[in-house]
Each structure stands twice: as structure tokens, then as C-alpha cells.
C-alpha positions in Angstrom: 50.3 -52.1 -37.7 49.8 -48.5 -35.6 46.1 -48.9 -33.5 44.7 -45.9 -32.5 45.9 -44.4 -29.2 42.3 -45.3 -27.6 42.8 -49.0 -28.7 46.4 -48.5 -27.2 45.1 -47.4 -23.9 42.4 -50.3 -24.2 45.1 -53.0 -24.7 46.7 -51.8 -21.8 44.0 -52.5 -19.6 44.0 -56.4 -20.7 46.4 -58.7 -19.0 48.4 -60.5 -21.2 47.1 -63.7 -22.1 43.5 -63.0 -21.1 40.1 -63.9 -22.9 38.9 -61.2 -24.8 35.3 -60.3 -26.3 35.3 -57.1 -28.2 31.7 -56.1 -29.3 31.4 -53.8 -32.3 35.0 -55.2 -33.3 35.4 -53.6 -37.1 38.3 -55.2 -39.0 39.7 -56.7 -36.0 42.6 -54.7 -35.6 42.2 -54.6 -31.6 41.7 -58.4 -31.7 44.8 -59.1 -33.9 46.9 -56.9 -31.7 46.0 -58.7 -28.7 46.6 -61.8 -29.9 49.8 -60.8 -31.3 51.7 -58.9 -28.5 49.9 -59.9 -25.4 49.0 -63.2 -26.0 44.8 -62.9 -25.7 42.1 -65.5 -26.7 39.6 -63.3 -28.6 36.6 -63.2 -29.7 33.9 -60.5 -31.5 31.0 -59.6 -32.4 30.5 -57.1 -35.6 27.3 -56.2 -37.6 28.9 -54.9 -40.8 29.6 -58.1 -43.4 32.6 -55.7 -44.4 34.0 -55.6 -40.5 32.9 -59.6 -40.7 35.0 -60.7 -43.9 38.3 -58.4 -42.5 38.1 -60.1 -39.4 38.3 -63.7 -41.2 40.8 -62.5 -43.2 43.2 -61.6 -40.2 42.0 -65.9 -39.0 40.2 -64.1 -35.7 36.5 -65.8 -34.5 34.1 -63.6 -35.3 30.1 -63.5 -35.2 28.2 -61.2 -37.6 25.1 -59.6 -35.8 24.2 -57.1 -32.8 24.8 -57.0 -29.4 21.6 -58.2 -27.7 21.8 -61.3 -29.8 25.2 -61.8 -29.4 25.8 -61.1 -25.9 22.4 -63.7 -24.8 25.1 -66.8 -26.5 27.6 -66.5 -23.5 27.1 -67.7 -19.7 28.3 -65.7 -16.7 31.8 -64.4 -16.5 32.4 -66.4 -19.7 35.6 -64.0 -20.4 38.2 -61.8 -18.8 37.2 -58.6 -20.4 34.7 -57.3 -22.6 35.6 -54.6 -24.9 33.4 -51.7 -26.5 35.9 -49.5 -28.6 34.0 -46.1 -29.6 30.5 -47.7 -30.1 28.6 -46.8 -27.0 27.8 -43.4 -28.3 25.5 -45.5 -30.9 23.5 -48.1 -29.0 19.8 -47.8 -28.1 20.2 -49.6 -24.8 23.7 -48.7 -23.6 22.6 -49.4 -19.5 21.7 -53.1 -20.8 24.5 -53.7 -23.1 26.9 -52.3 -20.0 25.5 -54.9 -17.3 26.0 -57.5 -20.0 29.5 -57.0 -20.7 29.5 -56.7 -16.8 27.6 -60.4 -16.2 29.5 -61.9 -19.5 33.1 -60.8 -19.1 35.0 -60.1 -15.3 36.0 -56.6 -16.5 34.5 -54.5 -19.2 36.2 -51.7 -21.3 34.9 -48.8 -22.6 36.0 -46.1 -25.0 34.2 -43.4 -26.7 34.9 -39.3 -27.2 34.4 -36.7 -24.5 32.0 -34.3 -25.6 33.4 -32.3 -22.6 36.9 -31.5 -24.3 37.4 -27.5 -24.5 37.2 -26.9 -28.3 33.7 -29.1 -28.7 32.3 -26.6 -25.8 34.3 -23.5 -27.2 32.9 -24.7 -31.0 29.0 -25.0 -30.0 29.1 -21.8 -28.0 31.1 -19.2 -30.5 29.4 -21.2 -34.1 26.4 -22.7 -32.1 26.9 -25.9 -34.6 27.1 -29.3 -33.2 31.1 -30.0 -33.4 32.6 -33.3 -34.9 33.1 -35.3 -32.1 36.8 -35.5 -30.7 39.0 -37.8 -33.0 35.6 -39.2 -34.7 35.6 -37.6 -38.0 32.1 -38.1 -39.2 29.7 -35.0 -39.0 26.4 -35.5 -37.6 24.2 -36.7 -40.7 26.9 -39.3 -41.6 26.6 -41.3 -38.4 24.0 -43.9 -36.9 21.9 -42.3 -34.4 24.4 -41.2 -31.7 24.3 -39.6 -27.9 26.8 -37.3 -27.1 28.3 -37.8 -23.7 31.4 -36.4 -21.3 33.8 -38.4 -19.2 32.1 -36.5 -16.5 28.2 -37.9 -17.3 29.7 -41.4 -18.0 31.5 -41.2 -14.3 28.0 -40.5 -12.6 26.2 -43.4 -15.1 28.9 -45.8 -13.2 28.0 -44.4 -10.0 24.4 -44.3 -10.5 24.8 -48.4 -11.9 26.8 -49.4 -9.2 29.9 -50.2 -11.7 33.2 -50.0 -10.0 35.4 -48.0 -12.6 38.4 -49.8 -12.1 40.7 -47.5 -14.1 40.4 -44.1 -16.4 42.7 -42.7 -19.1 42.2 -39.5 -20.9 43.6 -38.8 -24.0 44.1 -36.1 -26.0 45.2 -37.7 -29.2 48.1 -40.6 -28.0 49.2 -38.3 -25.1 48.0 -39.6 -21.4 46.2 -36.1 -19.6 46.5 -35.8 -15.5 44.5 -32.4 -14.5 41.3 -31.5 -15.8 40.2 -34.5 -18.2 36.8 -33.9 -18.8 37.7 -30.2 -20.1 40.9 -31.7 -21.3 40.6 -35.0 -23.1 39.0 -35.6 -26.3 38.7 -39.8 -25.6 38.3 -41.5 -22.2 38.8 -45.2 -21.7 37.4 -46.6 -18.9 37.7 -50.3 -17.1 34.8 -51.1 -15.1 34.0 -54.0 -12.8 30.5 -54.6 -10.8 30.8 -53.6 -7.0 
């Protein structure tokens, strides 16, 4: 099974054998892969029955709901990390979900597509359209209500909220980019901790 290079660069960031919670987990792809070549304990949480019924199929624990409800079931620092995959873009509260995943899990991981990336900025200034966000290919009307947001804007939120980011990696596609990442990359995965 080939995850997508975010998911790669997520697993990455977990230590092998580590507790996992991964919120807004889909079919359970990162959750099977963690289990399977790093040895993780997982769990997730999933709103979509379709997400819910693949993740039983693939024998992973798995809650249906949202966020807020799921998150209120753990205790403090109840797992190693706390995963959000290319969902934060979509929630209504993402400074509450964040200090959960902080308060819940010891490290918390966070992917989602830089708005910042050259041809989203070169696309809205020459065609002055909203662009498809950077390996996301849903146009705007297909989507749940979303927020753009750069690596650069996410970097000052963790400032601002006294996260620690731990660790960054910029992609653009699978390929790991050094220089420039908020113009460069089109994902950025980030591991945070709470100063």
C-alpha cells in the first residue's frame, strides 16, 4: 500500500511503537501503516460511516463522530501523538481542537496544503480564481467550508499559542524542500509540542 507523501512525512514523525490518535482518520490507511511498519497502538476518530466501516474492515479502533466529542473521552497526555492529516483547513474551532491534541496526546501532528506555494499565488494573480489547493483536488464548491492558510500564517498561529513546533517538512509532492518553503512547498507537516 503507497500513503501519500504527507502521511509519509507524518509517519516519520512517530516513534516506532508509540500510541497514536489520528482525528479525521478516513479509511485508516495512516493507522494501518503505523501499526504495520512501526509498530504503533492507534486509535481514530472519523465522522464519515464510509471512513468508519473501512477502518473496521482493516480491524483498527475506530470512533464515528467529531472532534469536540471525541477529543472530551480522553484524559491528559492519554497518547504519544495526535495526528490531524489534511483536515485542519475544515474545522470551525481549529485553536481549540489544536490545544486538545496538545492536552490529549504529548506531541501533535499536523498536515494541511500551503496556500503560499508559487503557482496558487501565480494562479489567483494572472486568472484572479481561487486555485485548487496544492495536492487537494477538490475545487472550492465541492469541499466543506475550508480556510485557506500558508506554512508561514500557521508558523505565527504556533507562535502566537505558545506551541513549540518541534519539527517542519515541506513538500512538494514526495520530495523534501530546504530553501524557501512557504513559496516552495505545496504541503507542510508540522510536529508541535506545548512550551
Amino acid at each position: 500500500m503507497t500513503l501519500r507523501p504527507d502521511l509519509l512525512a507524518v509517519a516519520g514523525l512517530v516513534p516506532d511503537g508509540a500510541t497514536a490518535l489520528d482525528l479525521g482518520c478516513g479509511d485508516g490507511a495512516l493507522l494501518d501503516y503505523l501499526r504495520r511498519e512501526k509498530g504503533a497502538r492507534g486509535r481514530g476518530i472519523e465522522l464519515s460511516e464510509a471512513g468508519v466501516l473501512a477502518c473496521v474492515r482493516r480491524g483498527l479502533s475506530v470512533r464515528q463522530g467529531n472532534l469536540k466529542e471525541g477529543l472530551a473521552d480522553y484524559p491528559d497526555g492519554s497518547f504519544d501523538c495526535v495526528i490531524l492529516a489534511q483536515t485542519l483547513q475544515y474545522l470551525d474551532d481549529p485553536t481549540w481542537v489544536l490545544g486538545e491534541m496538545l492536552r490529549v496526546g504529548r506531541r501533535a501532528i499536523v498536515s494541511f496544503p500551503n496556500w503560499g506555494y508559487w503557482r496558487c499565488r501565480l494562479e489567483l494573480l494572472a486568472r484572479g480564481r481561487i486555485p485548487t489547493a496544492p495536492d487537494l483536488p477538490q475545487p472550492w464548491h465541492d469541499t466543506l467550508r475550508w480556510q485557506a492558510l500558508t506554512a508561514a500564517d500557521f508558523a505565527t498561529f504556533c507562535r502566537q499559542q505558545n506551541m513549540n513546533v518541534d519539527k517542519a517538512v515541506y513538500l512538494a509532492g514526495a520530495r523534501v524542500v530546504g530553501a524557501w518553503p512557504n513559496l516552495r512547498a505545496k504541503t507542510a507537516v508540522f510536529a508541535l509540542q506545548r512550551r
